[in-house]
Structures are given as C-alpha cells and as structure tokens.
C-alpha positions as CSV (number, residue, x, y, z in Angstrom):
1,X,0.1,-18.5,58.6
2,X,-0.8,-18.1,62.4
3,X,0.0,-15.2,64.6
4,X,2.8,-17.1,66.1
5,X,3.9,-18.1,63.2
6,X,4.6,-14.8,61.4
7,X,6.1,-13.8,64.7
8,X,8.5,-16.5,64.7
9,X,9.4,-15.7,60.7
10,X,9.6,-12.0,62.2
11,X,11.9,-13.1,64.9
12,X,14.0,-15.3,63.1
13,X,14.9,-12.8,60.0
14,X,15.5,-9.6,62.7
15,X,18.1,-12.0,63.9
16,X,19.5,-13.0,60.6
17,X,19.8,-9.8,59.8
18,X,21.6,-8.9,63.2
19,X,23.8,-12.0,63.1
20,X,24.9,-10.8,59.6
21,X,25.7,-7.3,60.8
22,X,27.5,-8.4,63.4
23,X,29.8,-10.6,61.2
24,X,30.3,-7.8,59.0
25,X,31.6,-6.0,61.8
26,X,34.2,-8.2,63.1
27,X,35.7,-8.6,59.9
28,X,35.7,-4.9,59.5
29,X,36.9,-4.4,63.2
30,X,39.4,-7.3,62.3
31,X,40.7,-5.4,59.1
32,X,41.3,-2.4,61.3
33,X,43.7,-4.0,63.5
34,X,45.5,-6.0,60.9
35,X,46.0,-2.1,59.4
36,X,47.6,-1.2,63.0
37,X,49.7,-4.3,63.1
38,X,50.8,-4.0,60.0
39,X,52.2,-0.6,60.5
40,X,54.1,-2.0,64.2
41,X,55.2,-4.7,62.3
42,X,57.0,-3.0,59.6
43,X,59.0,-0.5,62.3
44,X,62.4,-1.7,63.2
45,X,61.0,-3.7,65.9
46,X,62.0,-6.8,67.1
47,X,58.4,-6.7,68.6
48,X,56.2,-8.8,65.5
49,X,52.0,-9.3,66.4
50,X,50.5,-11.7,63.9
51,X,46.4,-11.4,64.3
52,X,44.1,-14.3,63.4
53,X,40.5,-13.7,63.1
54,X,37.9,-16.5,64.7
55,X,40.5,-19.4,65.4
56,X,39.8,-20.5,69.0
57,X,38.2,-23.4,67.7
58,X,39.2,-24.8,71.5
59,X,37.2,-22.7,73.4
60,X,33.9,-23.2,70.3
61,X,34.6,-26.8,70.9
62,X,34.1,-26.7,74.7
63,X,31.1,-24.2,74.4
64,X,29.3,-26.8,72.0
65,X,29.8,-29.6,74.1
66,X,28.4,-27.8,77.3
67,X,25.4,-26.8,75.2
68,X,24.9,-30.2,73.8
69,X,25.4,-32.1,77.2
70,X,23.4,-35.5,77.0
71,X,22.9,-35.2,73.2
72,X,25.0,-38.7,72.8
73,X,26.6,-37.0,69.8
74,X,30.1,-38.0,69.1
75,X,33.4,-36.4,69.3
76,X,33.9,-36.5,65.7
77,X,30.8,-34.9,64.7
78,X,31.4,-31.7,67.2
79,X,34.9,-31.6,65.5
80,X,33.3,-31.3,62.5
81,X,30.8,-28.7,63.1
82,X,33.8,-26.6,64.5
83,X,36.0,-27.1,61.8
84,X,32.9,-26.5,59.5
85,X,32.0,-23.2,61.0
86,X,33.9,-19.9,62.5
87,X,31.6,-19.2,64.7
88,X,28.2,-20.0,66.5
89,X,26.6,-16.9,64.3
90,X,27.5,-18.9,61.1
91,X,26.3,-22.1,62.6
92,X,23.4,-20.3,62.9
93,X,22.9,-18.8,59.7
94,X,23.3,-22.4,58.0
95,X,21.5,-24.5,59.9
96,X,18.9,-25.3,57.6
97,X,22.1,-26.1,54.5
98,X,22.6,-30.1,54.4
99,X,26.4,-30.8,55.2
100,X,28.0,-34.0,55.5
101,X,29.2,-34.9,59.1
102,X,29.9,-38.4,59.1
C-alpha cells in the first residue's frame, strides 16, 4: 500500500467514524425533543407539536440534483436514492453496498 493510499484508508475511516457519531447524535438530540414534546403535548393544550426526524426528502432531492448537475441521471433514480437514504451521511456510509435503482 502507498503513502497516499494509507492516507486515503486514514481519511476515509476518521470520517466514517465522524459520520457515525454524528448520526448517533441527532437521533439522541431527536429523542430529547420528542421527551419535551411529549410533555407539551400531554398538558391541556390545544397547542399539539408532532416532531419527525430526517423527512425533508424535498430539500435532499434538490441538494442531489445540484450536486449531480450534467450527470444525465434520471428523475427516478434521484427519487430513489432519496427514498433509499435519510440523509447524505447514510449515503455515504453505503456507498460501496449494491442496491437496486432501476
């Protein structure tokens, strides 16, 4: 294995590792408020917050097609790698897993 090699396999797991993390985070950030509205929730309030954790599949949608401008892909396959993924970290982390996108 070359020097830049190993520093690419270096590279790559630091950020596997950070891109794990940082899920691990949101959900646990995402748990937290779903305690706090929970509790506002169950007051006598007509006030009633219902959270949802990585669902602006929109605004992923738009973000992949800016990033894949000219890549002749079609519509269908970016709606499937959003609807296959929550986020771009998970993309990510599964890029080298066959999936079906036809």
């Amino acid at each position: 294995m070359t020097r830049a090699e190993s520093s690419q396999t270096l590279l790559e797991k630091s950020l596997t590792e950070a891109l794990n993390r940082l899920s691990e985070l949101w959900v646990e950030e995402y748990q937290e408020i779903e305690a706090v509205l929970a509790a506002i929730n169950q007051a006598d309030s007509p006030l009633k917050i219902v959270p949802s954790f990585a669902s602006d599949k929109k605004a992923m949608l738009a973000v992949l097609k800016e990033a894949c401008t000219g890549s002749r892909l079609r519509e269908s396959t970016y709606q499937t790698v959003v609807d296959s993924f929550s986020n771009f970290g998970e993309l990510w982390l599964n890029r080298d897993k066959p999936r079906d996108y036809q």
